[in-house]
VOPAGU-2260 file (C-alpha; in pm, 1 decimal, decimal comma):
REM VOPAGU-2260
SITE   aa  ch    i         X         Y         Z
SITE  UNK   A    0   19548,5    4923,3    8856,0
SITE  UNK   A    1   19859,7    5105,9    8981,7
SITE  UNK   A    2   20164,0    4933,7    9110,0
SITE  UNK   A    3   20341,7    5070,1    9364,2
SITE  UNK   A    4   20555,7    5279,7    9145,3
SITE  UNK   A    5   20194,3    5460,0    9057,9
SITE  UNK   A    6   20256,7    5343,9    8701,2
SITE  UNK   A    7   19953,0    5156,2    8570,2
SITE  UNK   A    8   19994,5    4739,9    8577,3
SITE  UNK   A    9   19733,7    4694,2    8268,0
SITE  UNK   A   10   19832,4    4308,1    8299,2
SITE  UNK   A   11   19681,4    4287,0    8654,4
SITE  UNK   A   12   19407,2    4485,4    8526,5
SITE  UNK   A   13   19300,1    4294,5    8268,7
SITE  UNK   A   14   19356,7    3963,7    8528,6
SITE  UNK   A   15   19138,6    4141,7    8734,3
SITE  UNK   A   16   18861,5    4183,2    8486,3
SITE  UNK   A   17   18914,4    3834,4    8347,1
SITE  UNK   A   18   18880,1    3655,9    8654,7
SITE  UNK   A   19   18569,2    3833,2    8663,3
SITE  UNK   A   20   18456,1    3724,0    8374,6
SITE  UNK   A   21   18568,8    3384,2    8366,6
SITE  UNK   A   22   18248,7    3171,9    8472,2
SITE  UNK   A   23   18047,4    3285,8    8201,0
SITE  UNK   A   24   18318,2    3376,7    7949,3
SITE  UNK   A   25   18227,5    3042,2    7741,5
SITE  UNK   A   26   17854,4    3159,2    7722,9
SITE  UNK   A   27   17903,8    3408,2    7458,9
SITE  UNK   A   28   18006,1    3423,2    7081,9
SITE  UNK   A   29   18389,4    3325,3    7215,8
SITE  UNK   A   30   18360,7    2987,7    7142,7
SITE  UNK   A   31   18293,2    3025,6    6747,1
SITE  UNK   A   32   18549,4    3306,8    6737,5
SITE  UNK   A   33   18824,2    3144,0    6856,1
SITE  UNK   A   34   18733,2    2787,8    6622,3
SITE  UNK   A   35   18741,7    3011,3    6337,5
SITE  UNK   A   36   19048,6    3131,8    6427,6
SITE  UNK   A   37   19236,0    2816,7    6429,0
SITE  UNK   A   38   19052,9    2814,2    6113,8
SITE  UNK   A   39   19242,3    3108,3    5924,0
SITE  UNK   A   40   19516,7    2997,9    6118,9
SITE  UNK   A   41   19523,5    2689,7    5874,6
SITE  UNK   A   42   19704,6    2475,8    6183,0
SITE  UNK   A   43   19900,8    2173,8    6100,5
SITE  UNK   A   44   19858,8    1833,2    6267,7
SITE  UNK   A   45   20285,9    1853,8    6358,3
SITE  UNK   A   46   20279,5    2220,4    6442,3
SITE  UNK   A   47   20395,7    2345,9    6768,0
SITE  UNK   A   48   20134,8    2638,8    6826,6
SITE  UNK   A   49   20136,6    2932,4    7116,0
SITE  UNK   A   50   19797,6    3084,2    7237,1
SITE  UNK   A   51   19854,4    3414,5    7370,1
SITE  UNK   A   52   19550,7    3536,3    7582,8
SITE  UNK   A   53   19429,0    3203,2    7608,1
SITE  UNK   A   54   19181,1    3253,2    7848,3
SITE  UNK   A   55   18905,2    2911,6    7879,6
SITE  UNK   A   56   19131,9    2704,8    7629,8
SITE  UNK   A   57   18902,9    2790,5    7343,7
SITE  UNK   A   58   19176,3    2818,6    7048,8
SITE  UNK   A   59   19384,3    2553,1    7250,1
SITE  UNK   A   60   19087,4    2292,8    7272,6
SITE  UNK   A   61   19005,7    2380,7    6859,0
SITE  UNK   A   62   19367,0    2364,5    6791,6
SITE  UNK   A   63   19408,1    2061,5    6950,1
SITE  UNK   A   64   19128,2    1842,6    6790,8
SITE  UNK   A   65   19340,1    1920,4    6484,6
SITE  UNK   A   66   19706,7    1842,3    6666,6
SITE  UNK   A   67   19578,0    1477,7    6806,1
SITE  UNK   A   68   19497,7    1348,1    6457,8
SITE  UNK   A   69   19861,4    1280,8    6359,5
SITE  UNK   A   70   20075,3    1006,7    6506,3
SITE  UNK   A   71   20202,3    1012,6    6844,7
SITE  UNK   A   72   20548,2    1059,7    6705,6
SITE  UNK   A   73   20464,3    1360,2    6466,3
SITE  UNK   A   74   20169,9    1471,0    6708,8
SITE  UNK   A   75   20260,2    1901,2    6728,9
SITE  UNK   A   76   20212,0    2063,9    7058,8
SITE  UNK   A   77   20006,8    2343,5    7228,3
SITE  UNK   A   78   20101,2    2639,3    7441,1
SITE  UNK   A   79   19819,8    2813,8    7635,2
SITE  UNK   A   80   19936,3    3129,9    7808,1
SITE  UNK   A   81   19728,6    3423,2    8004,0
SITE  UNK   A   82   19722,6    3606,7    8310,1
SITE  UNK   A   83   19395,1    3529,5    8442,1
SITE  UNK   A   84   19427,7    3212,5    8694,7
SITE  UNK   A   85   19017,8    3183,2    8695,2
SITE  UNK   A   86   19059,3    3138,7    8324,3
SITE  UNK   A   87   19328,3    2944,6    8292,8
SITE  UNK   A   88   19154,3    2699,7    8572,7
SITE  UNK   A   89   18871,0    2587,1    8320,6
SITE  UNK   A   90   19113,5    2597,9    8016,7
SITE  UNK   A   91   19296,0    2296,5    8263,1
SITE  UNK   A   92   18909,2    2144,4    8324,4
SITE  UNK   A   93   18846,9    2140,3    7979,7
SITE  UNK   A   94   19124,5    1981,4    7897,5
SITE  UNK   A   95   19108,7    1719,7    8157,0
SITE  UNK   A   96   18752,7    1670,6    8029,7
SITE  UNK   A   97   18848,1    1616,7    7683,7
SITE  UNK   A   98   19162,3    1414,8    7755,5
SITE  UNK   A   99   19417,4    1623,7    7562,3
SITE  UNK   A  100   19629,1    1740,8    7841,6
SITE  UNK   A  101   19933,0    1544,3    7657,2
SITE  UNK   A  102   19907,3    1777,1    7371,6
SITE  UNK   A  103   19838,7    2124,7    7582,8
SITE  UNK   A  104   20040,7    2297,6    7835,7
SITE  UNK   A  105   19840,2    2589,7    7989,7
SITE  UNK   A  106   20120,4    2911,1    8170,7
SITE  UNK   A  107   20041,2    3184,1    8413,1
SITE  UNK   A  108   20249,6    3479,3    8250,3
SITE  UNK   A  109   20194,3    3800,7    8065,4
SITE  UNK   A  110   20167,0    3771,9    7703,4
SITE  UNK   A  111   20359,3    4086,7    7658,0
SITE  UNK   A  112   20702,0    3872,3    7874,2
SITE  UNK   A  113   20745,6    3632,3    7698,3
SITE  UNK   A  114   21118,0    3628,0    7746,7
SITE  UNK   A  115   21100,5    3626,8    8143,0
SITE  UNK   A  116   20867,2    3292,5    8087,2
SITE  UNK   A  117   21131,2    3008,0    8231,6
SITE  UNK   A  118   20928,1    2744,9    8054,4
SITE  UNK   A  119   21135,9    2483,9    7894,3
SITE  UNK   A  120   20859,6    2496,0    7568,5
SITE  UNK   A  121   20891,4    2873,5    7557,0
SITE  UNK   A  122   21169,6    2989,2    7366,4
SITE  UNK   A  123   21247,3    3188,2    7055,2
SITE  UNK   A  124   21208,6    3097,1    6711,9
SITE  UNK   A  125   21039,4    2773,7    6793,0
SITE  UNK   A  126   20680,8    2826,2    6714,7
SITE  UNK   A  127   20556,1    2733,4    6357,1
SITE  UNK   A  128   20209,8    2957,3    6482,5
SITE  UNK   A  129   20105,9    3185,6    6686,6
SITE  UNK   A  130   19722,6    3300,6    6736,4
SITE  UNK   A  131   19623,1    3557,2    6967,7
SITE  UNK   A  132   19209,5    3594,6    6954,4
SITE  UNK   A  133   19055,8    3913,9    7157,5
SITE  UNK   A  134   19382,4    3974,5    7287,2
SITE  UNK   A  135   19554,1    4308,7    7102,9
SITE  UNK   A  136   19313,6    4594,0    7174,8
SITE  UNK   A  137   19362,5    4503,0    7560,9
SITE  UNK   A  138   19741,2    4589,7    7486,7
SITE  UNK   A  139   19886,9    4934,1    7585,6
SITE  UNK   A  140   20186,7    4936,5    7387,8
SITE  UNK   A  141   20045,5    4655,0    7083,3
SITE  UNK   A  142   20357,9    4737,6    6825,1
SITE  UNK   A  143   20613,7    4633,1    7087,0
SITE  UNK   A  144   20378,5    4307,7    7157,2
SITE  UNK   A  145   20350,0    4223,0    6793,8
SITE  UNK   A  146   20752,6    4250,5    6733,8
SITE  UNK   A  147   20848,0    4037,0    7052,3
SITE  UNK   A  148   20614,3    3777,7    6916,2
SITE  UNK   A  149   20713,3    3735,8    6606,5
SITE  UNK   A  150   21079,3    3633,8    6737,9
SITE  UNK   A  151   20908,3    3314,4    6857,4
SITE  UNK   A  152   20824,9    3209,0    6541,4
SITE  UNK   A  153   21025,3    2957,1    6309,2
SITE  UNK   A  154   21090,0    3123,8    5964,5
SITE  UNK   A  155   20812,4    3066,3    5749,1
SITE  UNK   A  156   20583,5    3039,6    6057,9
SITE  UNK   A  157   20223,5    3231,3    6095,6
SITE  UNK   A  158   20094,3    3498,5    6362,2
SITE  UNK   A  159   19722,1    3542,7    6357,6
SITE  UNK   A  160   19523,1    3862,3    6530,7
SITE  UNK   A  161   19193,6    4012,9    6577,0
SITE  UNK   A  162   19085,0    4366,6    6633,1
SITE  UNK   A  163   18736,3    4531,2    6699,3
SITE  UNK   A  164   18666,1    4787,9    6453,3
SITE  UNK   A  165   18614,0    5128,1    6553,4
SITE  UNK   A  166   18225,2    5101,9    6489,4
SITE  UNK   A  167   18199,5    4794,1    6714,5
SITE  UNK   A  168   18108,9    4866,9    7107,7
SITE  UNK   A  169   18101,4    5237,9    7111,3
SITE  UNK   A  170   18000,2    5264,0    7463,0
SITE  UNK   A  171   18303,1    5106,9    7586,2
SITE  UNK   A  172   18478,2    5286,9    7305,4
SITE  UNK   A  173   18330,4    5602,0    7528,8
SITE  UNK   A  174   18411,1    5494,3    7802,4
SITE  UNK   A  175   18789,1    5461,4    7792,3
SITE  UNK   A  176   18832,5    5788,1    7625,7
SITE  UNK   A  177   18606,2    5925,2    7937,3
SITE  UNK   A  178   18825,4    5734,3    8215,7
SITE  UNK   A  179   19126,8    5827,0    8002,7
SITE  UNK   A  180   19012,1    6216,9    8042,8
SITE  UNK   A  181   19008,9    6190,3    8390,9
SITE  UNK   A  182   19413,6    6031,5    8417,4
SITE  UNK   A  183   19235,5    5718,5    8449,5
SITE  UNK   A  184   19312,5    5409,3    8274,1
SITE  UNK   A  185   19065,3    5117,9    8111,7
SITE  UNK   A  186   19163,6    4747,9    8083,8
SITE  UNK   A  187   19164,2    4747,0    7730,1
SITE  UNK   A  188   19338,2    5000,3    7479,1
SITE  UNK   A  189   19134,4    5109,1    7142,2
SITE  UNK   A  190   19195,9    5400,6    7043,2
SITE  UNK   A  191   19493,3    5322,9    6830,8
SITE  UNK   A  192   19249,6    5128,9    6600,5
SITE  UNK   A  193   19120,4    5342,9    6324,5
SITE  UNK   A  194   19120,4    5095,8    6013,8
SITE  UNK   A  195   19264,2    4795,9    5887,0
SITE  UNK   A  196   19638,0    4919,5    5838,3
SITE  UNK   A  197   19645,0    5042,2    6189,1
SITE  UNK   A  198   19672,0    4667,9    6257,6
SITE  UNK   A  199   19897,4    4583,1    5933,9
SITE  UNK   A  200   20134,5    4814,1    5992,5
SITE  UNK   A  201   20191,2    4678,5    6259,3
SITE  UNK   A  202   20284,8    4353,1    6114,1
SITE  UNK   A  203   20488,0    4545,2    5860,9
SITE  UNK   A  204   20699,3    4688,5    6180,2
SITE  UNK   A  205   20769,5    4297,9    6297,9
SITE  UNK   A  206   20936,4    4213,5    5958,5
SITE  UNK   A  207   20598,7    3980,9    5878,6
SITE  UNK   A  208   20463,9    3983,1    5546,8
SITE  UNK   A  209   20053,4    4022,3    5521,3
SITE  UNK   A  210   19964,6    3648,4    5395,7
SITE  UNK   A  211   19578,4    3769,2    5438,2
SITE  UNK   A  212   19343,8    4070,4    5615,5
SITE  UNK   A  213   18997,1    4096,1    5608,0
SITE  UNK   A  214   18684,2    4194,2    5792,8
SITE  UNK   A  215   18443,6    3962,2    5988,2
SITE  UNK   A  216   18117,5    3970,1    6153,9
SITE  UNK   A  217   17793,9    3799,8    6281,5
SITE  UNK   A  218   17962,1    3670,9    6613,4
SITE  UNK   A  219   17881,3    3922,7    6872,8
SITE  UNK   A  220   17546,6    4108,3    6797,3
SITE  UNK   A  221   17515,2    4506,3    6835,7
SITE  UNK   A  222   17379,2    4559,9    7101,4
SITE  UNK   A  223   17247,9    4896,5    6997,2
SITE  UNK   A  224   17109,1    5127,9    6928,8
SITE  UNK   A  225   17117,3    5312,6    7195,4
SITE  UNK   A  226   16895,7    5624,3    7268,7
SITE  UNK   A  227   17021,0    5900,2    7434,9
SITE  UNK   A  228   16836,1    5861,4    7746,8
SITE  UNK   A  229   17046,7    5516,6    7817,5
SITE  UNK   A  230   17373,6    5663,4    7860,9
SITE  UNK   A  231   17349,4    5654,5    8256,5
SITE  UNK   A  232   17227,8    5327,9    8253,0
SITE  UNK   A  233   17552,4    5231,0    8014,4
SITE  UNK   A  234   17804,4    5434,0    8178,6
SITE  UNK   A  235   17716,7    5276,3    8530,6
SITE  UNK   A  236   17728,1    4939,5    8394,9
SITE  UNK   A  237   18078,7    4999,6    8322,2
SITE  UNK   A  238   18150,0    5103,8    8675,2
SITE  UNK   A  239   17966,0    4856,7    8873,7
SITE  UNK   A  240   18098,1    4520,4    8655,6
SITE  UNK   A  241   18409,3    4359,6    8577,5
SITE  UNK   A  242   18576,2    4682,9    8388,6
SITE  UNK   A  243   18547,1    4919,5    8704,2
SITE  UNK   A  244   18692,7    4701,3    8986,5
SITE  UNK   A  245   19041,7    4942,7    8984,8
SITE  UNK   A  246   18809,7    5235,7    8901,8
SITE  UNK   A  247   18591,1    5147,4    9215,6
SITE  UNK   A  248   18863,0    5171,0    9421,4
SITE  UNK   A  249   18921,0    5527,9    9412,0
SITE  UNK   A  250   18596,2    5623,0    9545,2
SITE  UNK   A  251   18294,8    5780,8    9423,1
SITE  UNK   A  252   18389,4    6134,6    9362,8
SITE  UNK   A  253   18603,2    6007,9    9092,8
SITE  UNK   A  254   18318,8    5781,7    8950,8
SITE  UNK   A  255   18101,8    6067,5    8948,9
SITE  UNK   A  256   18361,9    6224,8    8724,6
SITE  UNK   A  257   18405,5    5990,4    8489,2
SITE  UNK   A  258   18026,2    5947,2    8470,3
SITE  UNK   A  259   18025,3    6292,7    8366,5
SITE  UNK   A  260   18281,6    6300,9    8133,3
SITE  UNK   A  261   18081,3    5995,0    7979,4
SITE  UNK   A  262   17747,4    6164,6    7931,5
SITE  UNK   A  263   17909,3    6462,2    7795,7
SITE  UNK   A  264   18067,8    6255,0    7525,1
SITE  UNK   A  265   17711,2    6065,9    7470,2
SITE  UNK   A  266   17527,1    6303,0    7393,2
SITE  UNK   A  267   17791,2    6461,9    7154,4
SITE  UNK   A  268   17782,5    6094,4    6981,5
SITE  UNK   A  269   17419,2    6106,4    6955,5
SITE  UNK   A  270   17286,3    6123,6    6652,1
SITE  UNK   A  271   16905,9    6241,0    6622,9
SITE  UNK   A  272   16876,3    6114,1    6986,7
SITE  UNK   A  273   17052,6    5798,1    6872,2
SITE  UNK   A  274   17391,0    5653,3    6944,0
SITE  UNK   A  275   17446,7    5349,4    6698,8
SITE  UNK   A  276   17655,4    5062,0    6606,7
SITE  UNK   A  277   17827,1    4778,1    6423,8
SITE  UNK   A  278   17984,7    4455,5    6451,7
SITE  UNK   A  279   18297,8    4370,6    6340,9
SITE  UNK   A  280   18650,8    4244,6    6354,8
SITE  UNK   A  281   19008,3    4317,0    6161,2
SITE  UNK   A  282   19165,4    4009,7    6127,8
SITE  UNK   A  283   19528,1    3991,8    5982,3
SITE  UNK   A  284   19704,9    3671,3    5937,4
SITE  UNK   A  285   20078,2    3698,3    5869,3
SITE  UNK   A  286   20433,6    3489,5    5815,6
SITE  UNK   A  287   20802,3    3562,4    5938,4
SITE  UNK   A  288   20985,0    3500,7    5588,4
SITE  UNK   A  289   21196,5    3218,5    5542,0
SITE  UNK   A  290   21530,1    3241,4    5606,5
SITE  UNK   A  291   21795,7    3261,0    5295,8
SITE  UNK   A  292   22054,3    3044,0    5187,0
SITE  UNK   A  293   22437,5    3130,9    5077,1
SITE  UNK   A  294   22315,7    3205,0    4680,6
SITE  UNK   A  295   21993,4    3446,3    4853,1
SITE  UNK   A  296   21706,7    3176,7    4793,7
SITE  UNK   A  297   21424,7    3082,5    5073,2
């Protein structure tokens, strides 16, 4: 979406797309993701922990079974923030539901501001971790996002991320590079991903050191292959759901474009009349180092 300045608003974007998406967004492989997050995120009962992209709740509600087993006076606290009001709406359900809305605070506000967020629990250097699940590939400039979060941790505290890997969901991998040939823009942002150090280095940028990366799958399935006879059928999926609701608006001269621009890159990526794929995920967990004392000891 453009703002009025004609520069593109990817946070309204992706609201757009999320709000979309919300009703059925916990009717998918989410849920497991985001409890194996807190997982790797190895989440202590005192911690105070941020959920950027929060979306439903899912890493706040898993975060928080784990946060209500201490004592009320040591009992840590969580910080849901996203965007996407339709999201954040059954994040507050849920939480009602499961009666922990004394350990989670749900915010509207982009993930990428934290520092315009007037939230008295908001503030730098106070977080002991940070997760952000499904979050970084929708991110247009992900180095700067990485950096700003990192200054709301507490030395010593953790940041953990996820990113698909270039063989997972090729056709929407096609798809922005199509819309982005035609000075269009995409709700999400992949390209920048090649391997595992794209994301590390980016942790290496922040000042965190790499406590862990690896490589997961077996949580969304592939949903190819494809043949090369379905790329019309993919690429106008694409326009007529959640992803295409800016693209929509500039009429269907433009869509025919980009549908164009698509099939030409299908069939490039066809392979013996078959486009393929994998699953996968990058997932980096890292720590802001521990501040030194007077004689240079953590």
């Amino acid at each position: 979406m453009a703002s009025s300045s004609g520069i593109f608003d990817q946070a309204r974007s992706a609201e757009q797309m999320y709000n979309a998406r919300a009703l059925y967004y916990n009717d998918s492989w989410h849920p497991r993701f985001a409890a194996d997050m807190v997982k790797w995120a190895a989440i202590q009962p005192s911690n105070k922990v941020l959920d950027l992209a929060c979306g439903t709740g899912l890493v706040s509600l898993a975060a928080a079974a784990i946060i209500r087993t201490a004592a009320h006076t040591t009992r840590g606290h969580i910080i849901g923030v996203d965007i996407a009001d339709d999201m954040l709406s059954i994040a507050r359900t849920s939480a009602i539901s499961q009666n922990v809305t004394d350990i989670i605070t749900f915010i509207r506000h982009d993930i990428t501001q934290l520092n315009t967020c007037s939230h008295n629990l908001v503030f730098p250097g106070s977080f002991d971790t940070i997760i952000s699940a499904s979050s970084l590939p929708l991110l247009f400039d992900p180095k700067a996002a990485i950096s700003h979060w990192t200054t709301y941790l507490k030395p010593g505290g953790r940041l953990v991320v996820d990113a698909i890997t270039p063989e997972s969901e090729i056709p929407g991998l096609l798809f922005e590079q199509s819309v982005e040939a035609c000075g269009a823009h995409v709700p999400w942002n992949r390209t920048w991903i090649q391997d595992m150090h794209s994301v590390t280095e980016l942790f290496e940028a922040a000042g965190l050191q790499i406590e862990s990366s690896f490589v997961v799958s077996n949580y969304r399935s592939a949903k190819g292959p494809y043949s090369s006879d379905d790329g019309e059928k993919v690429v106008e999926s694409f326009l007529e759901g959640p992803s295409g609701i800016e693209l929509r608006t500039r009429g269907v001269e433009f869509g025919e474009r980009i549908k164009e621009e698509f099939l030409r890159r299908w069939e490039v990526r066809a392979k013996e009349g078959i486009v393929d794929e994998a699953e996968g995920f990058y997932i980096v967990v890292g720590t802001k180092p521990e501040l030194a004392n007077d004689d240079g000891q953590v």
